[in-house]
N, C-alpha and C positions, 0 to 999 in steps of 0.2 A: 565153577562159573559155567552159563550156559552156552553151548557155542553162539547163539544169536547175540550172548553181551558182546561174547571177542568180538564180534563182525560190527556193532554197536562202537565199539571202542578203535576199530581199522578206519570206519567212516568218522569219527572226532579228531582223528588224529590228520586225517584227508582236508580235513576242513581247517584244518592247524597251521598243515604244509599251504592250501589257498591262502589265507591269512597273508601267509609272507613269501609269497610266489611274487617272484620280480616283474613278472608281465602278462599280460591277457591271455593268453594260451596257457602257460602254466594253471592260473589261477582256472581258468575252467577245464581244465581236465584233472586238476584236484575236487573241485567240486562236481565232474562226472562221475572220478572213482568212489567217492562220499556216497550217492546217488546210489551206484553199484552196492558198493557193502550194507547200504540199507534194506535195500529191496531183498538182498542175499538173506538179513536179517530177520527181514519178517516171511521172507520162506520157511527157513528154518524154526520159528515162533509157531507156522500153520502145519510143518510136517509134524512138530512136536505136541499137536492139539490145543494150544494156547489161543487161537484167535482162529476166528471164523475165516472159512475161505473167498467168498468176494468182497462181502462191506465194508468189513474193519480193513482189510488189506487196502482197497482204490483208497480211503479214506486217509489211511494212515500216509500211502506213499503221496500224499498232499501235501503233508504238512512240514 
């Protein structure tokens, strides 16, 4: 497994813990850490030469 799925798979599971975070603070600082491990993830996708360095990266952290 590549390191960018773990970090793929820390943000799903961020988004798990939001899910059923008791209160508004929780819930958005699950969905900050989610945030975090994805951007971590497509770092690690661009140091590994899987995707280009500005386009695909602004685009992706869009979505």
């Amino acid at each position: 497994m590549k390191r960018s799925d773990l970090f793929r798979e820390n943000a799903d599971n961020c988004l798990q813990f939001a899910e059923r975070a008791d209160g508004e603070p929780a819930f958005r600082r699950y969905r900050r850490m989610a945030q975090g491990w994805k951007a971590l993830a497509l770092q690690q996708d661009w140091l590994d030469g899987e995707i280009a360095p500005l386009g695909e990266y602004r685009t992706a952290l869009r979505e």
